[in-house]
N, C-alpha and C positions, 0 to 999 in steps of 0.2 A: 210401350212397344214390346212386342213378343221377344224375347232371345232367340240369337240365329244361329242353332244347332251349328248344322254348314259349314260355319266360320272353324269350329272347334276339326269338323271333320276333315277339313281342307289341310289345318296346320299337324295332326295327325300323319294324314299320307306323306307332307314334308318330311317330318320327323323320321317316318324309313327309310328315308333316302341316307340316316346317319346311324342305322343300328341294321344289326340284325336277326330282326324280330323277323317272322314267320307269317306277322296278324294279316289276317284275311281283309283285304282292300273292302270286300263285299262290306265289312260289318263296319266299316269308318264312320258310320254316320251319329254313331254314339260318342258322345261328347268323352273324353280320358284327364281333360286339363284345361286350366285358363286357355282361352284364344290369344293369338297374338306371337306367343314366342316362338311358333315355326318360321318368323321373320326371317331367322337367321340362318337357315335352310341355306336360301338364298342370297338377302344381304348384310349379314353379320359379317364382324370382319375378321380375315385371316390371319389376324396377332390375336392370338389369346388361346394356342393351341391347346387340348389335352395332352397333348403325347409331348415331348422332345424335340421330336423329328415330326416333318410330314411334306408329301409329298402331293406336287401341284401338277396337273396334267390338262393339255387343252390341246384337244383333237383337231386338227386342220382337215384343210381338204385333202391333203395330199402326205398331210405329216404328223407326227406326234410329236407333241414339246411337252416337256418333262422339267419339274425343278423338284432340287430336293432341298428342305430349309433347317435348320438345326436351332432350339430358342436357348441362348447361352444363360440368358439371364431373364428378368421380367417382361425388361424391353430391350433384348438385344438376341438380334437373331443372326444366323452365319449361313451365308450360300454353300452348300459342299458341292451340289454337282449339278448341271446342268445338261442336256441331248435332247438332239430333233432328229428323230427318225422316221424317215420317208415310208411311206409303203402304199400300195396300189388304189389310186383314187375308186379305180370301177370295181371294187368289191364293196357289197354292202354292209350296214354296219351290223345287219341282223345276219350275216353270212358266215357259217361255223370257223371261213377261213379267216373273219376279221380279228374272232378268238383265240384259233391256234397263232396269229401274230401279235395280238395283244397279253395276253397272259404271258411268253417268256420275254418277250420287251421290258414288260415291268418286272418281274419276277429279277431281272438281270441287273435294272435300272433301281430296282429298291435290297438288295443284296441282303445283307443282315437285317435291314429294318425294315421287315416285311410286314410289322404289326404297326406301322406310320400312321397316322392320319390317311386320308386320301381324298383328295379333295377334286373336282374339274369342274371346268367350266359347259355353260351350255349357250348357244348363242342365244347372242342381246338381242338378234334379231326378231328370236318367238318372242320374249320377254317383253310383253308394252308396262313403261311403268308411268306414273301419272303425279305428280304433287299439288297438293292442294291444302284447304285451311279449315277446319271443323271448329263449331264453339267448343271452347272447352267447357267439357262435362267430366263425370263422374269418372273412374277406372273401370267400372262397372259396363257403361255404355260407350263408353268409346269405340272395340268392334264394330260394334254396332251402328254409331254414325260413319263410323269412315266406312262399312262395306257398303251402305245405302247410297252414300256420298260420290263414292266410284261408280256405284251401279248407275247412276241417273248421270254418271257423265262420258261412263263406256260400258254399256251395258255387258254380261258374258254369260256364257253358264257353266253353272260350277260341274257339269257331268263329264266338259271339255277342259277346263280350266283351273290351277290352281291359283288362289288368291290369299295374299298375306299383304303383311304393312309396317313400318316404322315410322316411330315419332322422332320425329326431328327437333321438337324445342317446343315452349312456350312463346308467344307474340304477344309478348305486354304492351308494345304500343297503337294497339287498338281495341276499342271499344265496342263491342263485351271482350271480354280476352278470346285468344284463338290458339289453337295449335297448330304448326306446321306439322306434316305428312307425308310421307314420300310410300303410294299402295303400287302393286302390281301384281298382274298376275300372267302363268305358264302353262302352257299344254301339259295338262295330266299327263296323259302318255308318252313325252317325249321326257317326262321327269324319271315317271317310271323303266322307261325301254333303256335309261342312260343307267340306271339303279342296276337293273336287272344284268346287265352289259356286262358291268365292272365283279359285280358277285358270280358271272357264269367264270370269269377270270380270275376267280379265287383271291379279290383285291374288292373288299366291299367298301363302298362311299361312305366317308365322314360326312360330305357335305357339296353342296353344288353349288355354284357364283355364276356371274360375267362380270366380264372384263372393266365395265361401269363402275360394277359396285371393288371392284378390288384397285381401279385408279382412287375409289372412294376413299380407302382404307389408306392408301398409302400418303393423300393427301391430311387424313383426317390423325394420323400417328406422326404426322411431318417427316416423315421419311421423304417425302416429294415436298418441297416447301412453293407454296403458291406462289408468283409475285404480284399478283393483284386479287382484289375479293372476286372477282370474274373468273374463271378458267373456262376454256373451249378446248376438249379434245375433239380431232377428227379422224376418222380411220376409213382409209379405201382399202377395201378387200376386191378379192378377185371376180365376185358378180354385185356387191351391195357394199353399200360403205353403213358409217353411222357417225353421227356430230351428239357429245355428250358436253352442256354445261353443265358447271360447279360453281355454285355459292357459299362460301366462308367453308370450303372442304366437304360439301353436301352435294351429290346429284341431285339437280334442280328437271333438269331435262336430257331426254335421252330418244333419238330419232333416226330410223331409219331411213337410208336413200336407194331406192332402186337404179342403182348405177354402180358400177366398180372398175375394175382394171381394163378388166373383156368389154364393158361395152365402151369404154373411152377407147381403146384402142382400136374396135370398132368403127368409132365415130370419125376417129384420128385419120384413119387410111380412106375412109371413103368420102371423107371431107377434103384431104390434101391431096388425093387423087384427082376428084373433080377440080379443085382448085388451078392444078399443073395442066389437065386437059381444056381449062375454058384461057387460062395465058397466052397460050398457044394461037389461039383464035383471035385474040382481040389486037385491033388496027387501030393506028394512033389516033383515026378521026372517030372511033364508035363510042358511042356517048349511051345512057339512061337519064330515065326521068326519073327523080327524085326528089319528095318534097321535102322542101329547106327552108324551114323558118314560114310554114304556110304555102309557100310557095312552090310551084314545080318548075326545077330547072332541070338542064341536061346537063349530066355530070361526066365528064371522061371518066369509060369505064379503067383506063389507065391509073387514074387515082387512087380509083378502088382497089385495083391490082397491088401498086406502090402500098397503100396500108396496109393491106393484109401482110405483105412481105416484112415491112420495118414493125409492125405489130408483135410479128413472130420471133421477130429479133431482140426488143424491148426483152418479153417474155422469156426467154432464153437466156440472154443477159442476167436477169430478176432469177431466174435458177441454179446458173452457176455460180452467183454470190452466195445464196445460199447452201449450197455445196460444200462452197469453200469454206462459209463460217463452221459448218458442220465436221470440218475437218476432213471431205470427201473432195475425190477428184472430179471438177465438172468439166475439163476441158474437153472430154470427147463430146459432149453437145453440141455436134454442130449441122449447120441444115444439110437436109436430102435430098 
């Protein structure tokens, strides 16, 4: 099989996402290095800094969050400072005023150690990532099957797309042997437009992540100690959520959901509205047809009314426990 240039050119344009070189994007197609360790662009993990200090920033919709981290020792590191600062959803991120507020934010927020690391996130949402099992072969060809591997199982193109890979382990218990994988790839242009961002702000990127691969790290350093081989995180956000499993401290899977705050509360108001307007309506004698068990009877829509109610209360119930184990106040939940 022919070698695939590509692979090298791809981990290249990663790669200035953490210097700053000058090199002309146009000429990336000339191979500079082995393929492969632009991985860490994206999912390397956050212990193992260059610098001392270095500073984590994930841009919200509406907010900036900021950590600044100190490495005391090999493997010991210190929180110094932490801030979320708000600022105007409806300016864009290409807009010179998202600059003029970004540049003295940070500038204020990294004080003396303005030569930190600098690290952000980019959403998990553009990011599809994929794990799967390749024979194990040579070092040689490994790119090689895993970009073929991924391509015949989510095809892309590399002129929209960057794509890299980590090996996760040998699988000695099957036969031929296999390697675990964990490929994915990101919008060129939103790698670049986020690169570009932070160097018109006089703060240029160490390096980019999501949120996946940094619960990765933190499980995979035991700073987060599992308690089962399993983990499920799930996060709703305000238009999309996302459900990430872990295997023995490994993103195994990581999925978006078109759903978040706005459209549940959405659903919420115009479901428990109609709910309140059909109550209203219904007479003790009005009955549906309903098949039960094969059969259709008539059920008092009263019934129905009664579950939905004592459902809601269940449900309610089930979240101010959890509240309270959280050490949160759930007693104002109560119905509308």
């Amino acid at each position: 099989m022919a070698k695939h240039n590509e692979i090298s050119s791809t981990e290249r344009l990663l790669e200035l996402i953490r210097t700053d070189s000058d090199a002309d994007l146009e000429d990336a197609g000339e191979p500079k290095r082995k393929p492969g360790r632009g991985a860490r662009s994206i999912a390397r993990s956050f212990i193992g800094f260059r610098k001392s200090v270095t500073i984590g920033v994930d841009i919200g919709y509406d907010d900036l969050k900021l950590v600044k981290l100190k490495r005391t020792s090999e493997q010991s590191y210190e929180l110094l400072e932490y801030a979320r600062v708000p600022f105007d959803p409806q300016i864009p991120r290409e807009n010179p005023d998202f600059y003029r507020f970004l540049r003295p934010t940070l500038e204020e927020f990294c004080g003396s150690d303005r030569n930190a690391d600098m690290w952000c996130t980019i959403s998990s949402a553009r990011v599809e990532t994929r794990q799967f099992r390749i024979p194990k072969v040579s070092a040689r060809q490994v790119p090689n099957a895993i970009y073929w591997t991924y391509q015949r199982e989510s095809a892309f193109d590399e002129n929209e797309k960057l794509f890299d890979f980590e090996i996760l382990g040998v699988v000695k218990d099957e036969q031929p042997v296999k390697m675990d994988v964990l490929a994915y790839t990101v919008p060129r242009d939103e790698v670049i437009a986020l690169k570009d961002m932070f160097a018109r702000a006089g703060f240029p990127l160490t390096g980019i992540s999501i949120v996946p691969f940094a619960f990765q790290t933190l499980m995979r350093t035991h700073r987060v100690e599992a308690m089962d081989e399993y983990v499920a995180s799930l996060y709703i956000g305000r238009d999309w959520s996302r459900i990430d499993i872990f295997h023995k401290g490994n993103l195994t899977l990581s999925r978006g959901i078109k759903a978040g705050v706005r459209t549940m509360m959405e659903s919420l108001q115009k479901t428990g509205t109609g709910l309140i307007d059909w109550a209203a309506k219904v007479q003790a004698e009005d009955t549906v047809k309903i098949d039960w068990d094969g059969i259709m009877r008539d059920v008092p829509k009263t019934i129905l009314l009664t579950q939905a109610i004592n459902h809601a209360t269940e449900h309610r119930a089930q979240i101010m426990t959890i509240l309270t184990q959280l050490g949160q106040n759930g007693h104002n939940l109560r119905p509308v």
